[in-house]
N, C-alpha and C positions, 0 to 999 in steps of 0.2 A: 504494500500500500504506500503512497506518496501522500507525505504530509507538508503543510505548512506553518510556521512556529511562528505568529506574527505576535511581537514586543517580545521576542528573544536572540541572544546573538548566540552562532555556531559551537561555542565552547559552554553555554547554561548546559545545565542536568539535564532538563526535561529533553532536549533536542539528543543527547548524549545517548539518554535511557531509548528511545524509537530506535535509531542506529543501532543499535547493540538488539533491540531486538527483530531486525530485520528491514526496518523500514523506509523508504526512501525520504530525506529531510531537506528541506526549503528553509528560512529562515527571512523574515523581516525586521527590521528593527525596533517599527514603528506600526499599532497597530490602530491606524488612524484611517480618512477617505482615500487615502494617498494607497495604504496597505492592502483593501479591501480591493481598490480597482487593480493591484497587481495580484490578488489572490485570483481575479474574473477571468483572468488570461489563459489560466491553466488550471485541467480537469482535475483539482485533487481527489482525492479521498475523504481527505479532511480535514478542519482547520483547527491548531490549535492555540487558542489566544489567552492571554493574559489579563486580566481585567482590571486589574489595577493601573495597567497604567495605559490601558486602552480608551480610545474615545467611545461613551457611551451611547451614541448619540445614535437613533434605527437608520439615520437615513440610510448611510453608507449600507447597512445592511438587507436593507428593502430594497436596493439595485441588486447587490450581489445576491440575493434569493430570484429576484427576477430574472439573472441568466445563471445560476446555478441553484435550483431548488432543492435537488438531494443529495447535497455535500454536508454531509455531516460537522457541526460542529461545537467545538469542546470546550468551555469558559472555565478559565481556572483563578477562584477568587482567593482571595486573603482567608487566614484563617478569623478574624475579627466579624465577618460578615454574615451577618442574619437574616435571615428571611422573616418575611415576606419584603420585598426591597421591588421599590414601581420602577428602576430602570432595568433591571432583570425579568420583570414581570413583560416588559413589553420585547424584550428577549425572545422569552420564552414563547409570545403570543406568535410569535416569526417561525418556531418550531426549532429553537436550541433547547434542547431540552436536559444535555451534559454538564451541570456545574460540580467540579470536582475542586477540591481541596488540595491544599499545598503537600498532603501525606498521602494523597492517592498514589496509589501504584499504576505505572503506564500499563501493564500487562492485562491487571482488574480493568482498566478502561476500556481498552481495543475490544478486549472478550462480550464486557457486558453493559453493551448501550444503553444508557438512559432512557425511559418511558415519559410520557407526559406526567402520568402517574408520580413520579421521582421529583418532577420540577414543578408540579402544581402548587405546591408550599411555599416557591417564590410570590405566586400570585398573591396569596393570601386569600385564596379560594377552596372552600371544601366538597366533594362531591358527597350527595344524600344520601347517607349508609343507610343497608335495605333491610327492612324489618328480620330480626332472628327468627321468629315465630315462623313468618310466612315469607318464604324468600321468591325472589321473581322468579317465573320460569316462562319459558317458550321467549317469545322475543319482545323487547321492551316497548315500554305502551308509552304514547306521547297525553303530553297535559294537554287539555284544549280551552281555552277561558275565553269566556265572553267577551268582546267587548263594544264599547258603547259606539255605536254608529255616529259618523262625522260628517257634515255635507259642506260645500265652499259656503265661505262667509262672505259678505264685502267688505267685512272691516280687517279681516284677517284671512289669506288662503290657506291650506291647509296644506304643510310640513310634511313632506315624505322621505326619508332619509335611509339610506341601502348602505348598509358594512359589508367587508367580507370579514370571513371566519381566515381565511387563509389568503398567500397573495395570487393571484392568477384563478379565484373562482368563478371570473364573469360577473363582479359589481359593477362594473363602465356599462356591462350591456345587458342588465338589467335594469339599472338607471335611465339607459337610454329606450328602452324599451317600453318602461311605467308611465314615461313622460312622454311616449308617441302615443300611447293609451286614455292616460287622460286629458289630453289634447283636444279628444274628442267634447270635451265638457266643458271648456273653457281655455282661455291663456295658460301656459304653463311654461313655466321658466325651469332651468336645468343646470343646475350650481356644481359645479366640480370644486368638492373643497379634500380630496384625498391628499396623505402625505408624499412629498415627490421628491425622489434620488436629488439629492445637491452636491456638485451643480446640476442642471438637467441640461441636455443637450437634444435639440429635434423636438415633437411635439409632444403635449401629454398623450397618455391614453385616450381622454377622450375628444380632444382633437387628431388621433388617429384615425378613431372609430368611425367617426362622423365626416371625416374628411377636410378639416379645417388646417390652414395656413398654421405653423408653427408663430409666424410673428404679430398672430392675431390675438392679441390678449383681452382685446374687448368685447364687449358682447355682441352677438351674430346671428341672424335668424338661420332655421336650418329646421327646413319641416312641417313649418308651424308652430317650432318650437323656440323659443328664448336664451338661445347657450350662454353661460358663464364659464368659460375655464378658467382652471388654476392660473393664477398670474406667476412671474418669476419674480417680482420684484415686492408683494405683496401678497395677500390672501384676499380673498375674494370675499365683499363684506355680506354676508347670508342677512345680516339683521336687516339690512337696507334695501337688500332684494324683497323680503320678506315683506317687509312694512311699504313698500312702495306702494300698493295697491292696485299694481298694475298687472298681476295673476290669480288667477284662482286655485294653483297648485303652483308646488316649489318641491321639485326634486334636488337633495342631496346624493351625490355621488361619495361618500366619506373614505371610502379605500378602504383599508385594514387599520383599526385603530391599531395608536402606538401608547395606548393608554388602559391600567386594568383594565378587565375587563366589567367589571360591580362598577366602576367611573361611566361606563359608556352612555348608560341610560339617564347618567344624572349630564353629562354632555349635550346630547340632546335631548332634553324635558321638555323642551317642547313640541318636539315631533308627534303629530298624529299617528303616523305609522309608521314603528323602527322596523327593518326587515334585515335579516341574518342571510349572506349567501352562504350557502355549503357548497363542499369541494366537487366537484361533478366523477371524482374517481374514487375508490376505496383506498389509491395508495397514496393519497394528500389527505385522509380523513383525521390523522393523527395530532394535526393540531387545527382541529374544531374541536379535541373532546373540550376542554376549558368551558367551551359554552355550553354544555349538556349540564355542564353543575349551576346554571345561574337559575334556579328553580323559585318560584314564591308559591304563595298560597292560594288557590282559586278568590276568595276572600278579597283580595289586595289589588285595591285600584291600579287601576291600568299606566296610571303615571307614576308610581311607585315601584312598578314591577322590577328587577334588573336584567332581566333579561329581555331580547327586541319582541315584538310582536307577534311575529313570524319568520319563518323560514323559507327558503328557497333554493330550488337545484335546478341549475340552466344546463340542458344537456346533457344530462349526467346518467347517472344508474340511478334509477328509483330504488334502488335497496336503502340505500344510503337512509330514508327518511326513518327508517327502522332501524338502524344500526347503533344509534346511541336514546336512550329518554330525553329526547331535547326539549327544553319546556314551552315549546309552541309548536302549533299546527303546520307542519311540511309540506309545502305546495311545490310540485314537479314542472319545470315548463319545458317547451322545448328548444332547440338551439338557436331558432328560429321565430323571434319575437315578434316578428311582422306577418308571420303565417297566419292562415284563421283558427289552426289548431290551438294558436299563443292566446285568442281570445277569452277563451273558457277561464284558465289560472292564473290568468292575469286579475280577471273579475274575481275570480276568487280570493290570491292575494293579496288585493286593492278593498275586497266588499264594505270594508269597514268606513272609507273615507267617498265612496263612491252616492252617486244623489239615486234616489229610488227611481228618477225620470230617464228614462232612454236618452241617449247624447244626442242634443240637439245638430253639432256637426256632422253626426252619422246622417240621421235625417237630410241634411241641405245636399249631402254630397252623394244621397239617393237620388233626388229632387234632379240634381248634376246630372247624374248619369243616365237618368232618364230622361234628359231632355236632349242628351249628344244623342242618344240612340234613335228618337224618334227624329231627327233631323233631317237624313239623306229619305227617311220615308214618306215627311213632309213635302222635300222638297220634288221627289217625282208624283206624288199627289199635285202638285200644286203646279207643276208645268201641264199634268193633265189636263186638268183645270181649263189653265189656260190655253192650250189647246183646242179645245170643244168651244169653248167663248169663240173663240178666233175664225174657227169654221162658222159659226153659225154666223157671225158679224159678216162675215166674207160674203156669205149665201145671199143674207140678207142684204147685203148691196149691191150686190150682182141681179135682182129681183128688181129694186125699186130705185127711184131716182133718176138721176143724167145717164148714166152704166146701161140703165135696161133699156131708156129709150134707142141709147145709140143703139145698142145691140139689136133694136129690132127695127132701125130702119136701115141700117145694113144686110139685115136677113128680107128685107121689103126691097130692097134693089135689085137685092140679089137674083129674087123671084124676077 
């Protein structure tokens, strides 16, 4: 296996102890943005960093999971260091789930990889131990809790806000998706406030998606829709979008928090409907379990809850929605969000913010289509029309007036 030792030089122990026990060793010095983009270059194995004197900071690390997602890696802290700790926590939500100690043995590591399980103590999150009496069996059942129906205001539109659970589970195009959906109902604007690799180079994701100019930071119709992307030079102000007045819906695109996960829902408390994406594969499921534990009580208003409202798999295997007790209702869509098949679970995972009335734009652009279609039928109707007019105008003067007379005293000479 090829490693890399970023915050150690070639002569530290730890690089020492992998050599010795077979393994190919890299070293950096420094395990900063600088470090991470030369860990991207090369397919390691796995990384092993330092934390002490490492920058804590996800961005860096939120690129490097985005061109290397299953490279393992190994966070080696101080012996001083406690858990539960929120910049490990947001680590950990990234899916490092290795923190070892300054007396671990390299051999104990390589052998026996950490679990989520192992690093969920960073969070500061506990999962719901299962009754002794009566333990689960067959496969886990999901909580499903009411909640209170939401319809656009005019004083206020209503907040819809899409996490992912992991990085690359199709939040960009779910976000974009909800917001071509409820379009149908009103204005709706479409906020890109995810965390983004710095520096960023090229466009965001969701000016990928949608097709927009990298040097377009301001906002851009595209659809029928209201884009806001990330800016580089600031963050894009949600409250002012929000309160402008000038939508009936407001899509957040929020990427993968870098924030606990029990923080999230107090982040956005005001959203109408938080929505969780899950991984669309069984082999990235491993850092969603975290949000399987954010459970409350049927009881517990909807604004209090910690954990989002729903969930959602874009493309993915429907197993997945059974695979852990996640504490909301799993909605399946397909990869394909513009299809009519996307209409059904989309209503479904929208139901709660959605108005009882049919969308009035569906209507108009019935009305639309039905008036292109009758068109060219109209218009050979109506040359008929005027055709039959035209004979019989013709007939008609050819019968009566100056026409008929001459006509028939030319046929009188003729005789």
């Amino acid at each position: 296996m090829r490693w890399l030792m970023m915050g150690y030089q070639p002569e530290d122990e730890r690089p020492q102890a992998l050599e010795q026990a077979g393994h190919t060793v890299d070293t950096v010095p420094d395990a900063d943005a600088e470090g991470w983009q030369t860990a991207a270059r090369t397919a390691y194995d796995g990384i092993w960093m330092r934390w002490a004197d490492a920058d804590h900071s996800v961005r860096p690390l939120v690129q490097y999971r985005a061109q290397r997602p299953t490279t393992r890696i190994v966070v080696e802290i101080s012996g001083e260091l406690a858990p539960p700790n929120p910049e490990l926590a947001s680590w950990v939500q990234l899916g490092v789930y290795d923190v070892v100690g300054p007396g671990t043995e390299v051999e104990s590591v390589i052998r026996h990889p950490a679990t989520i399980a192992d690093a969920l103590r960073w969070t500061g999150l506990q999962g719901a131990p299962l009754d002794e009496e009566e333990p689960a069996r067959g496969r886990p059942t999901t909580t499903v809790v009411e909640v209170e129906r939401r319809v656009p205001l005019t004083n206020r539109p209503v907040l819809v806000v899409v996490v992912g659970t992991v990085p690359g589970a199709g939040t960009t195009t779910l976000a974009v998706g909800a917001a071509r959906y409820l379009s149908q109902w009103g204005a709706t604007a479409l906020v890109e406030a995810a965390p983004l690799p710095e520096p960023l180079y090229g466009p965001t994701p969701l000016q990928t998606l949608i097709g927009v100019a990298p040097e377009e930071d301001a906002a851009s119709e595209w659809q029928g829709i209201t884009v806001f992307p990330e800016r580089r030079n600031h963050a894009v102000d949600i409250a002012g979008v929000v309160w402008s007045r000038r939508f009936a819906y407001v899509v957040v695109d929020a990427g993968v928090p870098v924030i606990p996960l029990k923080e999230v829902r107090e982040a956005w408390q005001a959203a109408d409907r938080l929505i969780a994406v899950l991984p669309p594969v069984r082999t990235r499921l491993a850092g969603a379990w975290p949000w399987s534990a954010l459970t409350a009580s049927p009881e517990t208003p909807p604004h209090e809850r910690p954990g989002p409202d729903a969930f959602a798999i874009v493309g993915g295997d429907p197993g997945i929605a059974h695979a852990a007790p996640w504490p909301a209702t799993v909605v399946v869509l397909p990869a394909d969000l513009t299809a009519e098949a996307a209409a059904g679970p989309l209503a479904e995972l929208l139901e709660t913010v959605l108005p009882d009335t049919p969308p009035p734009l569906r209507r108009r652009r019935i009305v639309q289509r039905a008036k292109q279609a009758l068109k060219p039928t109209a218009l050979a109707v109506g040359l008929f029309l005027v055709g039959v007019l035209a004979w019989h105008w013709l007939g008609a003067l050819l019968l009566s007036g100056p026409i008929h007379r001459l006509v028939q005293h030319v046929m009188t000479k003729g005789g």
